[in-house]
BAVEXLUM-929670 format. One record per atom (N, C-alpha, C): x, y, z; atom name; residue number from 0. Coordinates in steps of 0.02 Angstrom, whole numbers, plus 50000, padded with zeros to 5 digits. Layout:
N
NODE    px    py    pz atom  nr
NODE     X     Y     Z   CA NUM
...
END
This chain:
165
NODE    px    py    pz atom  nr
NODE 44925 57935 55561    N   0
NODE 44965 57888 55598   CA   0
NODE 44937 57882 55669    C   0
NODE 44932 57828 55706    N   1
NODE 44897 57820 55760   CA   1
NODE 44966 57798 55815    C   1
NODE 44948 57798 55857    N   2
NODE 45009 57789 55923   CA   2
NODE 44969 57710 55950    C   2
NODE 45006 57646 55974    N   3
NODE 45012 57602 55996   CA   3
NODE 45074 57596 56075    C   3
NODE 45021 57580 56121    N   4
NODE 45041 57587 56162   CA   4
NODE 45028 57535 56254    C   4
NODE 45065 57525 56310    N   5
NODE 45031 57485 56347   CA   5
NODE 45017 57493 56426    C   5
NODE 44990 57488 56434    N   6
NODE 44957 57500 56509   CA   6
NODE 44952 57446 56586    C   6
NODE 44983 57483 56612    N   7
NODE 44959 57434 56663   CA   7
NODE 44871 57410 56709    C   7
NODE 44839 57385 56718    N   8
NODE 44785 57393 56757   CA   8
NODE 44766 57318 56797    C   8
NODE 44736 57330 56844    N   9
NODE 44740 57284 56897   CA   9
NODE 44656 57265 56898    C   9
NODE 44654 57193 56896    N  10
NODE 44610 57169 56885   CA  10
NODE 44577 57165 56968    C  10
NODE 44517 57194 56962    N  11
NODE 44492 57193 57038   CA  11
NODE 44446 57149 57061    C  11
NODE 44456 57083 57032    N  12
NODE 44419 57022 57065   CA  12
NODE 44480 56962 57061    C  12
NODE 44506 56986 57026    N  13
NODE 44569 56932 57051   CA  13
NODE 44642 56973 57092    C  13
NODE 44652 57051 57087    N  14
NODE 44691 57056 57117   CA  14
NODE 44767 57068 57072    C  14
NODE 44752 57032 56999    N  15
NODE 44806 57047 56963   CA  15
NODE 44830 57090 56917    C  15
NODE 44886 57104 56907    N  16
NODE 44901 57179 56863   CA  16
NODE 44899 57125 56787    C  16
NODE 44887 57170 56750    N  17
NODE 44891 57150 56670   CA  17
NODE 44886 57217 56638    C  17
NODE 44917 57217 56568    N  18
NODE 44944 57251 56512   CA  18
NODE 44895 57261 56478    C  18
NODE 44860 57329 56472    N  19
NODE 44811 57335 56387   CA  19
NODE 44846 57394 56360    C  19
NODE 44822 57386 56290    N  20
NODE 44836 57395 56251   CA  20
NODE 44794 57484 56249    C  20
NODE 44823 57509 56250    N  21
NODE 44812 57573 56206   CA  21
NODE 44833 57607 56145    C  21
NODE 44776 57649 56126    N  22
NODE 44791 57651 56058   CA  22
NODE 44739 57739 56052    C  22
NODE 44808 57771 56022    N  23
NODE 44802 57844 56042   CA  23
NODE 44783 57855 56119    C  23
NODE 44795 57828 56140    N  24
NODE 44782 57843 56220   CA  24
NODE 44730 57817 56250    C  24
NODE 44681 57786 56227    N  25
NODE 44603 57768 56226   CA  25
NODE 44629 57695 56225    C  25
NODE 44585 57651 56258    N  26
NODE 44601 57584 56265   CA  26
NODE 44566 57553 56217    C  26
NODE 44612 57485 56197    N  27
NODE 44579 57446 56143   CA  27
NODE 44522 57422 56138    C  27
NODE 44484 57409 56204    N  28
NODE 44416 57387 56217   CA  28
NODE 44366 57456 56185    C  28
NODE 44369 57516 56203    N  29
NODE 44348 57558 56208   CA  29
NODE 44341 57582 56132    C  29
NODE 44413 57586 56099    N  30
NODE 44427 57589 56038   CA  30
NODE 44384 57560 56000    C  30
NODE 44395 57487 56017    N  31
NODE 44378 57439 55963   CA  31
NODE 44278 57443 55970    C  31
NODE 44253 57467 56041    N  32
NODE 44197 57443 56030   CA  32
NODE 44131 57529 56010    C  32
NODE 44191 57567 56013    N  33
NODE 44149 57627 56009   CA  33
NODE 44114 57622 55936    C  33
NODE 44130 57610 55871    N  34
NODE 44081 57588 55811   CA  34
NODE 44042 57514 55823    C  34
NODE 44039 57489 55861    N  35
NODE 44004 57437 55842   CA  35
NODE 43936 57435 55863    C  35
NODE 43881 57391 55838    N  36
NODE 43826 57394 55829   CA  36
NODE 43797 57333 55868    C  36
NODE 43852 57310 55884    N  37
NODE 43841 57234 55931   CA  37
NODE 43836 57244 56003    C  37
NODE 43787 57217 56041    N  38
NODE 43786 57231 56116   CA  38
NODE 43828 57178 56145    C  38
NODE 43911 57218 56154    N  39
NODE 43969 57149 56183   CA  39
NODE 43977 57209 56248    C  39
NODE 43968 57129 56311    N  40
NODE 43974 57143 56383   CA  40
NODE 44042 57188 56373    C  40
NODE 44071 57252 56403    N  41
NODE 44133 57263 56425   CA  41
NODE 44168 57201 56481    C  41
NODE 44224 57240 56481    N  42
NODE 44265 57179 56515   CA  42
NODE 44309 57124 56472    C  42
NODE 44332 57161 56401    N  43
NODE 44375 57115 56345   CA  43
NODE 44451 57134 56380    C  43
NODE 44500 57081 56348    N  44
NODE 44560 57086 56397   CA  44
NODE 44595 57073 56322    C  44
NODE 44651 57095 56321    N  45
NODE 44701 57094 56245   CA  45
NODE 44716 57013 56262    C  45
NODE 44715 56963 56206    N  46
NODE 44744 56897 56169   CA  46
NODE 44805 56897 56200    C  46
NODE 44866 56956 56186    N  47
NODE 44932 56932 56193   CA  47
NODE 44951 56931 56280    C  47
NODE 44894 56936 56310    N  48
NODE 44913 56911 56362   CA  48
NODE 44939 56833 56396    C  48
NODE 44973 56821 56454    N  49
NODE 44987 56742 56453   CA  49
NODE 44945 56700 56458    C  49
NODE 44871 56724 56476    N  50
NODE 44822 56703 56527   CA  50
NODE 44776 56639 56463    C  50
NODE 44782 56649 56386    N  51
NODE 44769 56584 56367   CA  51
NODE 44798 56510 56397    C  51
NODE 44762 56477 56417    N  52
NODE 44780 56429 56432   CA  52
NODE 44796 56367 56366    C  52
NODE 44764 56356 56311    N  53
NODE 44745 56349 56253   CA  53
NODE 44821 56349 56211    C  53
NODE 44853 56302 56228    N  54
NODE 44925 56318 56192   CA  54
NODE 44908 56312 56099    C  54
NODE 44860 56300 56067    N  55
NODE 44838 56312 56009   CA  55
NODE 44838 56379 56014    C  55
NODE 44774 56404 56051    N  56
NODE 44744 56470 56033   CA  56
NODE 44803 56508 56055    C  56
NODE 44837 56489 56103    N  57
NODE 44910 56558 56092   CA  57
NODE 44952 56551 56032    C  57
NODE 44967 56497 56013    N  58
NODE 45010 56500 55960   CA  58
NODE 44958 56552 55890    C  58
NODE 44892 56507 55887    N  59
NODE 44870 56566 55838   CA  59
NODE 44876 56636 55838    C  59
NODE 44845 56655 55913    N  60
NODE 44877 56741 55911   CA  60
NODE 44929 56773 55892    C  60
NODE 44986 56723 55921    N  61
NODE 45069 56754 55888   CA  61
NODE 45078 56742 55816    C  61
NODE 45069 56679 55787    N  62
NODE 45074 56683 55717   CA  62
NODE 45047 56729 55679    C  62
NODE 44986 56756 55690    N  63
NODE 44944 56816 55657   CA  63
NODE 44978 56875 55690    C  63
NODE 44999 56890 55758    N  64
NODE 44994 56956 55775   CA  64
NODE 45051 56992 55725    C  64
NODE 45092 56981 55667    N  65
NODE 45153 57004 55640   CA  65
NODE 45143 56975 55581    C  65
NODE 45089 56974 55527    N  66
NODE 45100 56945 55455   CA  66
NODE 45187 56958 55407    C  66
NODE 45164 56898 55378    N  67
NODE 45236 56936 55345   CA  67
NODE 45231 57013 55312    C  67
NODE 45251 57035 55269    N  68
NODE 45246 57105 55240   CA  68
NODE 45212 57085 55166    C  68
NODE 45179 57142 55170    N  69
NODE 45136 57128 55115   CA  69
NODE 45083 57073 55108    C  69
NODE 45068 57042 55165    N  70
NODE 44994 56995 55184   CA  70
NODE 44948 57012 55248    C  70
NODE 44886 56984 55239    N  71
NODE 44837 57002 55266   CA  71
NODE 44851 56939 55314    C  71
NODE 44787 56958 55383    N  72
NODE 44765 56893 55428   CA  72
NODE 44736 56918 55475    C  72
NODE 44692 56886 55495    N  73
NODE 44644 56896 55537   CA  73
NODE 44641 56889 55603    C  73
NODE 44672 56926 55646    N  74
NODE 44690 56915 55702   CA  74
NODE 44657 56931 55769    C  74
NODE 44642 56877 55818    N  75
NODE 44602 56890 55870   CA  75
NODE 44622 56958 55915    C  75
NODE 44605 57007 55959    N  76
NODE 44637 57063 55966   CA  76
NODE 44639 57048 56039    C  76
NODE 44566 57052 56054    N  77
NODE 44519 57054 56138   CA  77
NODE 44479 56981 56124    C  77
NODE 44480 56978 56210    N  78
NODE 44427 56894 56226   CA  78
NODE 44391 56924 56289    C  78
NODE 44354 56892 56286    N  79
NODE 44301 56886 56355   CA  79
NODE 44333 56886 56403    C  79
NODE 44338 56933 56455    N  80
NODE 44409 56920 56532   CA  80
NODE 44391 56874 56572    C  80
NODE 44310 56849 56554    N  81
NODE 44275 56791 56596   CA  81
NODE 44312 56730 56579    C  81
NODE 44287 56720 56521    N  82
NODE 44331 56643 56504   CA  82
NODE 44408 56648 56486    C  82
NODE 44432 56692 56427    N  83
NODE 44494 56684 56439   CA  83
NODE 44509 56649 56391    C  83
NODE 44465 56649 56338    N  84
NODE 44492 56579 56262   CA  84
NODE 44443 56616 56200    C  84
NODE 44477 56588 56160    N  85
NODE 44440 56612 56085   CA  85
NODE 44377 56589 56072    C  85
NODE 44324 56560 56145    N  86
NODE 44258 56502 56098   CA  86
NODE 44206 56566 56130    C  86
NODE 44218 56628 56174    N  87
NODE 44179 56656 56181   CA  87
NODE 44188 56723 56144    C  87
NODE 44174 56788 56164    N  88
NODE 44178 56857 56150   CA  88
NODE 44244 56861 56105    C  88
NODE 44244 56882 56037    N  89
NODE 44326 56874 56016   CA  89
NODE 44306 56934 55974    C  89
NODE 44351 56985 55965    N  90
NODE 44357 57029 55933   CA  90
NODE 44428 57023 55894    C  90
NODE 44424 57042 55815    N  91
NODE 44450 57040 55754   CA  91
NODE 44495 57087 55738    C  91
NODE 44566 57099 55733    N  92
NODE 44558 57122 55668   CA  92
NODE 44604 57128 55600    C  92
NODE 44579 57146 55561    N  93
NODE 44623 57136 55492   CA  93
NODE 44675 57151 55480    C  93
NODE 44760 57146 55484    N  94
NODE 44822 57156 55489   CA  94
NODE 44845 57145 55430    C  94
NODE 44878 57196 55409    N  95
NODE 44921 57193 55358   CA  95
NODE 44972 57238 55376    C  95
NODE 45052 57208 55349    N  96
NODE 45093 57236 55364   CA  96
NODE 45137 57267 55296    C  96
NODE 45176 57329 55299    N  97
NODE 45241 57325 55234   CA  97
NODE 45297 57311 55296    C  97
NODE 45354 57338 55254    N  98
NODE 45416 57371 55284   CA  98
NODE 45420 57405 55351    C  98
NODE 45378 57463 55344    N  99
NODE 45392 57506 55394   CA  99
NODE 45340 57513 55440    C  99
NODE 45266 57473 55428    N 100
NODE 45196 57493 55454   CA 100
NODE 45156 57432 55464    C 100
NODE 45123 57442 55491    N 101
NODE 45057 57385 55531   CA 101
NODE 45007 57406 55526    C 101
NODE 44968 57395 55467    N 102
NODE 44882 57411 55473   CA 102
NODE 44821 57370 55503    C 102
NODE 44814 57392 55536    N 103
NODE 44729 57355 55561   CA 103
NODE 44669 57383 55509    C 103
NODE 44676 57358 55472    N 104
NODE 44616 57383 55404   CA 104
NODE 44535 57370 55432    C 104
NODE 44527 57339 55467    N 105
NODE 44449 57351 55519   CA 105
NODE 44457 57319 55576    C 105
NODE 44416 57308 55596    N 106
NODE 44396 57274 55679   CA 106
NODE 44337 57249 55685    C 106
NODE 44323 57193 55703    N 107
NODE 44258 57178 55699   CA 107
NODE 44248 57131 55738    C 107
NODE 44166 57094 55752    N 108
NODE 44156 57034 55831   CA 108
NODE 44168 56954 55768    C 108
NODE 44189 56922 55791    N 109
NODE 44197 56841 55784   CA 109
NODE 44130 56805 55788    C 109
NODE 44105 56775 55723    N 110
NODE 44030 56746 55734   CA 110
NODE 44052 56686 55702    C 110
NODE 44110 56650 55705    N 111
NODE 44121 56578 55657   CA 111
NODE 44084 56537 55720    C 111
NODE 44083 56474 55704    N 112
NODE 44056 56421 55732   CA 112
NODE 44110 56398 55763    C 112
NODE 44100 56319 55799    N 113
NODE 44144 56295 55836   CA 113
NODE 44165 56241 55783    C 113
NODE 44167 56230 55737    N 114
NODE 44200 56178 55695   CA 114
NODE 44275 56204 55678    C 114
NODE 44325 56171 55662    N 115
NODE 44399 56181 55680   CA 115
NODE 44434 56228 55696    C 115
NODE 44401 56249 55765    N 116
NODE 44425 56282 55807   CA 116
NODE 44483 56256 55851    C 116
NODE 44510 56299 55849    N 117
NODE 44545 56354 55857   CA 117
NODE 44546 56390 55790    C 117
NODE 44576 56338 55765    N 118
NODE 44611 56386 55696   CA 118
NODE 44558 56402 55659    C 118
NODE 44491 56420 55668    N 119
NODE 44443 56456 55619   CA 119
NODE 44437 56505 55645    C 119
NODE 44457 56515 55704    N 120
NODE 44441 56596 55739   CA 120
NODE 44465 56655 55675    C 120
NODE 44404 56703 55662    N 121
NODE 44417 56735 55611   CA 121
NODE 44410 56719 55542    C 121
NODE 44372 56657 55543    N 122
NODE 44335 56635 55456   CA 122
NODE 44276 56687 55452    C 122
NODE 44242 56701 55503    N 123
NODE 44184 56740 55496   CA 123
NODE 44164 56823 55541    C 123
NODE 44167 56863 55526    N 124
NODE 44184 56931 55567   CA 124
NODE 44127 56980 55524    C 124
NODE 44075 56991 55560    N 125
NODE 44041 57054 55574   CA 125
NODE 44088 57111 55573    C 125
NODE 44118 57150 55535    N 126
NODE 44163 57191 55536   CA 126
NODE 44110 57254 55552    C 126
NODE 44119 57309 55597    N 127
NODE 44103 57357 55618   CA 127
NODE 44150 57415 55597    C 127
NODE 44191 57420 55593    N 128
NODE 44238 57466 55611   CA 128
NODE 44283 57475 55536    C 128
NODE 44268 57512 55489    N 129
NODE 44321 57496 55447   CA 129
NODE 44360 57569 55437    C 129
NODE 44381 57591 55489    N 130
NODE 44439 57652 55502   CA 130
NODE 44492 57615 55509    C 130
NODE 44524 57635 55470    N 131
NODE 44625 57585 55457   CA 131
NODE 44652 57636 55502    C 131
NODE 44666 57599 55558    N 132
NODE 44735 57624 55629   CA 132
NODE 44801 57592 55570    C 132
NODE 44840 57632 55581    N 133
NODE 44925 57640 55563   CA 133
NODE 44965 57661 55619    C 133
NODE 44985 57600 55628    N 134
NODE 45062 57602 55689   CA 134
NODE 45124 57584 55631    C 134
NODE 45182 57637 55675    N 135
NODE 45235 57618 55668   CA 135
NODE 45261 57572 55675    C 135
NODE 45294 57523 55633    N 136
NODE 45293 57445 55648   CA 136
NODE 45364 57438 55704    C 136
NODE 45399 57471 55711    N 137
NODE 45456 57470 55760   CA 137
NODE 45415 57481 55858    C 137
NODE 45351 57518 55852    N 138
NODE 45324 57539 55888   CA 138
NODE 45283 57475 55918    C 138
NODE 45249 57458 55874    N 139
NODE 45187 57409 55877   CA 139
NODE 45228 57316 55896    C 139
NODE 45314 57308 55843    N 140
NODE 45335 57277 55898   CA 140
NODE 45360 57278 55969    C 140
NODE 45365 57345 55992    N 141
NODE 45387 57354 56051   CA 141
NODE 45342 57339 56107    C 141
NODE 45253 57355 56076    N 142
NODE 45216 57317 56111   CA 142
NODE 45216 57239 56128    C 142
NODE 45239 57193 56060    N 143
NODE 45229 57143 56062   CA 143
NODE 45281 57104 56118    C 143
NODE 45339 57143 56092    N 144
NODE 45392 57106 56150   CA 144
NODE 45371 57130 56236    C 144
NODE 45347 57177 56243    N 145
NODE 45314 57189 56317   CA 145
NODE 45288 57131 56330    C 145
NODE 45213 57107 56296    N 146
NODE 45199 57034 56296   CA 146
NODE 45217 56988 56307    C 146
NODE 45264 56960 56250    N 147
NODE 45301 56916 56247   CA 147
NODE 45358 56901 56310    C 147
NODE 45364 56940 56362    N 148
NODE 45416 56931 56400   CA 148
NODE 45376 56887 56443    C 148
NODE 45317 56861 56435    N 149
NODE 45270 56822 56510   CA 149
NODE 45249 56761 56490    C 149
NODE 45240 56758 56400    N 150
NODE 45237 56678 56392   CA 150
NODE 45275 56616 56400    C 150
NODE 45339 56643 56431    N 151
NODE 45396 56574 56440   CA 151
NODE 45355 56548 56518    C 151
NODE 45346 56501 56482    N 152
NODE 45285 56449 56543   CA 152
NODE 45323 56441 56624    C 152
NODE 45403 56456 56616    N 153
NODE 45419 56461 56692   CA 153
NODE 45410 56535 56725    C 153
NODE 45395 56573 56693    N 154
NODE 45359 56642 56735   CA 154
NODE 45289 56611 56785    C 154
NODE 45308 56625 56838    N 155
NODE 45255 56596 56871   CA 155
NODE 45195 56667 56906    C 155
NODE 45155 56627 56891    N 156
NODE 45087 56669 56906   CA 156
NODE 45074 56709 56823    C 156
NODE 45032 56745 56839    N 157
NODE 44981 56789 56799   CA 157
NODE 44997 56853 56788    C 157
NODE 45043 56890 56838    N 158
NODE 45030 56944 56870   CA 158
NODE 45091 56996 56801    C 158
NODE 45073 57061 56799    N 159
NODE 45130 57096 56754   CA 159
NODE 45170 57145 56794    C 159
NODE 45211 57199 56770    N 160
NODE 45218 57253 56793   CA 160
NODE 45185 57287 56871    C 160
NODE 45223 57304 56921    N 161
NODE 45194 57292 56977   CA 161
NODE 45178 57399 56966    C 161
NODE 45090 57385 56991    N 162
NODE 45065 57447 56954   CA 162
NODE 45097 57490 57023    C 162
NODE 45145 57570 57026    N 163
NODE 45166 57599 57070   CA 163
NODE 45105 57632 57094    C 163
NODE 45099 57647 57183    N 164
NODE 45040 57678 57180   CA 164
NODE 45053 57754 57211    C 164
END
């Protein structure tokens, strides 16, 4: 069983706090890129942040981030913190849910093309990583609603949790 979890950290070229994702304590970037075989710049920032601009590409993330139970989907995880959208750096991964649990059955980099994009993000994935993380699904939504409290478009600015120093 793996622990899902969220962080504050402050982005030091813009100045703003944002939420990652940890997972066993180790961050999702870190996580996700320690098997891979692909040379991806650091500097990936978690999807469920507000900072898509792309009201497609957010809606895709939320529809995938919670399959129903008992289905698979391919869900964007991390993006490029440069651009900030699904057409650059996109990391994968495979979600399946039951009742009580949330599997990420691999992780892998995004190599689809730009043809019906948005919604192809995740037709094509270099999978690296095929160690299945298991969160508690009561847990893993608790992450999501952390998230979710910043996409109502009258939250103004970018900024999360004010990091204590």
């Amino acid at each position: 069983m793996n622990t899902i979890s969220i962080e504050t950290y402050r982005n030091e070229y813009t100045g703003n706090n944002y939420y990652g994702i940890l997972i066993d304590g180790i961050s999702l970037e870190e996580h996700a890129l320690k098997n891979s075989f692909k040379d991806i710049i650091p500097g990936l920032v978690s999807t469920f942040l507000n900072w898509l601009d792309d009201p497609q590409e957010q809606k895709i993330v939320w529809e995938r981030a919670l399959p129903e139970p008992y289905t698979k989907t391919n869900l964007p995880i991390l993006m490029c913190g440069d651009d900030l959208d699904l057409w650059c750096t996109v990391i994968i991964a495979e979600v399946e849910t039951d009742d009580d649990y949330v599997y990420w059955n691999k992780i892998g980099h995004d190599v689809g093309d730009d043809k019906n994009m948005p919604a192809s993000i995740g037709t094509t994935v270099d999978w690296f990583s095929g160690e299945t993380l298991v969160f508690k699904r009561k847990e893993y939504e608790s992450v999501l609603k952390s998230f979710k409290k910043y996409l109502d478009r009258s939250y103004e600015g970018k900024l999360y949790q004010e990091i204590s120093s």
